[in-house]
N, C-alpha and C positions, 0 to 999 in steps of 0.2 A: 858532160852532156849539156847541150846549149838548148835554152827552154826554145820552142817554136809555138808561132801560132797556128800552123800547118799541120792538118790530119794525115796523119799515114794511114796504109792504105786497110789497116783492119780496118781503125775506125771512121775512115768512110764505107765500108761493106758495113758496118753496125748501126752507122748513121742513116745510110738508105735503108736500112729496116728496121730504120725510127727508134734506137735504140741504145742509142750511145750513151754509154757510158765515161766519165771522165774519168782520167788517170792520171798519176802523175808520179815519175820515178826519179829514183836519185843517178843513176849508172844507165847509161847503152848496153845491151848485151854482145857485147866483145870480146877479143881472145884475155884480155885479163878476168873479166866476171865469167866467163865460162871456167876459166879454169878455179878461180873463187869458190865457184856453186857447186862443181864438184868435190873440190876438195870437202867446203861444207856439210854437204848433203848423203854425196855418195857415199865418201870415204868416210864421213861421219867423225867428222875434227870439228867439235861440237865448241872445242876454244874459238872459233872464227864468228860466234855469236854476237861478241860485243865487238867485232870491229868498225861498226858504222854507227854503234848502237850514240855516240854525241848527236852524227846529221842526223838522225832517225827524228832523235828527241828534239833537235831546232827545228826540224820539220813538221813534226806534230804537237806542238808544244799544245798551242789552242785548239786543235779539232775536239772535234763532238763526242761523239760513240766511236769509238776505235772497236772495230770488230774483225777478229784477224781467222783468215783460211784455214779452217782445223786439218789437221792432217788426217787422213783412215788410221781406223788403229791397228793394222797390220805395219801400215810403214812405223809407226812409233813405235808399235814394237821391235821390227828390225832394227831400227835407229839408235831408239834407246830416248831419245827425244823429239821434240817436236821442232822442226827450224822455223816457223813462224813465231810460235810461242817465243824461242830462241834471240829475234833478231825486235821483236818488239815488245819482250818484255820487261822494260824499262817504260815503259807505259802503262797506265792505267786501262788496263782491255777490258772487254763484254764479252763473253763467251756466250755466243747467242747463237751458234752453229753447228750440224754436227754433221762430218760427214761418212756414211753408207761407202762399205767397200764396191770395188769398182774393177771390172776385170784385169784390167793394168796401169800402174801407174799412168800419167800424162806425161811424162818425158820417155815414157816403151812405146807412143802412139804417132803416127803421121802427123800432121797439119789437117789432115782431111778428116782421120779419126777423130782427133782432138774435136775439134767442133762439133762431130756427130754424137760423142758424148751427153747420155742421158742424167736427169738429174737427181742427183748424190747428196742436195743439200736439208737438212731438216733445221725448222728453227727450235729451238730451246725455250725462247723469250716467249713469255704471252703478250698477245696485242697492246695491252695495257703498258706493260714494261718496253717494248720499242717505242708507243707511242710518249713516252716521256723525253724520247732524242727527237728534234727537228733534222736531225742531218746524223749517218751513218758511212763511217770511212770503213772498206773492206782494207783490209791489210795480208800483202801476200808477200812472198819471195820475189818470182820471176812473172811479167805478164809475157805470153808468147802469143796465142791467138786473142783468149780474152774470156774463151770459154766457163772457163772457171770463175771470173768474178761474174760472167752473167747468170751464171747458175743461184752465185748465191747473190746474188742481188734479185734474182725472181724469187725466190724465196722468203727472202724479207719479207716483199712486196705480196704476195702469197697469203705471208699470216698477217696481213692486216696492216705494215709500218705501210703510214702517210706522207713522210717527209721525203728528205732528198738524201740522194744515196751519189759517193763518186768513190773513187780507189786511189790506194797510195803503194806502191809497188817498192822494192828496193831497186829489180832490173826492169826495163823494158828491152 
């Protein structure tokens, strides 16, 4: 994937309501990482955890507060794991989030759905313990709308974190 300095078109819909979030991924989401993510996630081939996990770690070598997208604990437990924990555990994480089940996962909903999605995130941290990070990396799997890191990124901001918040994806 070729870095750009051009917004696609979520994040200028997040932009004009002032809102944007930066992101930034390793992969395009294409017919190899679809089939990747399934195997990883669906199918639950939990070995597919370290296979990026070198670029992860060149990429986040220096970031701040790594705080990575908890999974509901229905999917974990179906799963048996977590694939965030998974694919960024090779980092030093903040478990500062938690999230509230939710009628259906985010890959069983529209594009439409997805956005209309109410929020699921609680923080863990108290004010005191975020306000110790000047900057906050969400850490997720896949970004498709965006829904989901702006949840928990209102969240943050919610309990009190003052600093700067952006995201680090494996797919866009």
């Amino acid at each position: 994937m070729q870095p750009t300095e051009q917004l696609c078109s979520d994040c200028r819909k997040w932009e004009h309501q002032g809102r944007l979030l930066h992101n930034r991924a390793l992969f395009a989401y294409d017919a190899s990482m679809k089939a990747w993510i399934y195997q990883y996630k669906r199918v639950g081939d939990y070995r597919l955890h370290v296979a990026f996990q070198d670029l992860i770690a060149a990429r986040l070598r220096h970031a701040a507060a790594l705080v990575p997208i908890p999974s509901e604990p229905k999917h974990f437990e179906l799963r048996g794991f977590d694939p965030i924990i998974g694919l960024f555990g090779c980092l030093r994480l903040r478990s500062w989030l938690r999230k509230t089940a939710t009628e259906r996962p985010q890959a069983q909903k529209t594009r439409q759905e997805r956005l209309k999605t109410p929020q699921s995130f609680h923080v863990l941290a108290s004010e005191q313990m975020l306000n110790r990070a000047r900057q906050i990396t969400l850490l997720d799997d896949l970004y498709t709308t965006g829904r989901t890191l702006y949840h928990a990124r209102d969240a943050l901001v919610a309990a009190g974190f003052k600093g700067t918040i952006d995201s680090f994806t494996l797919i866009r």
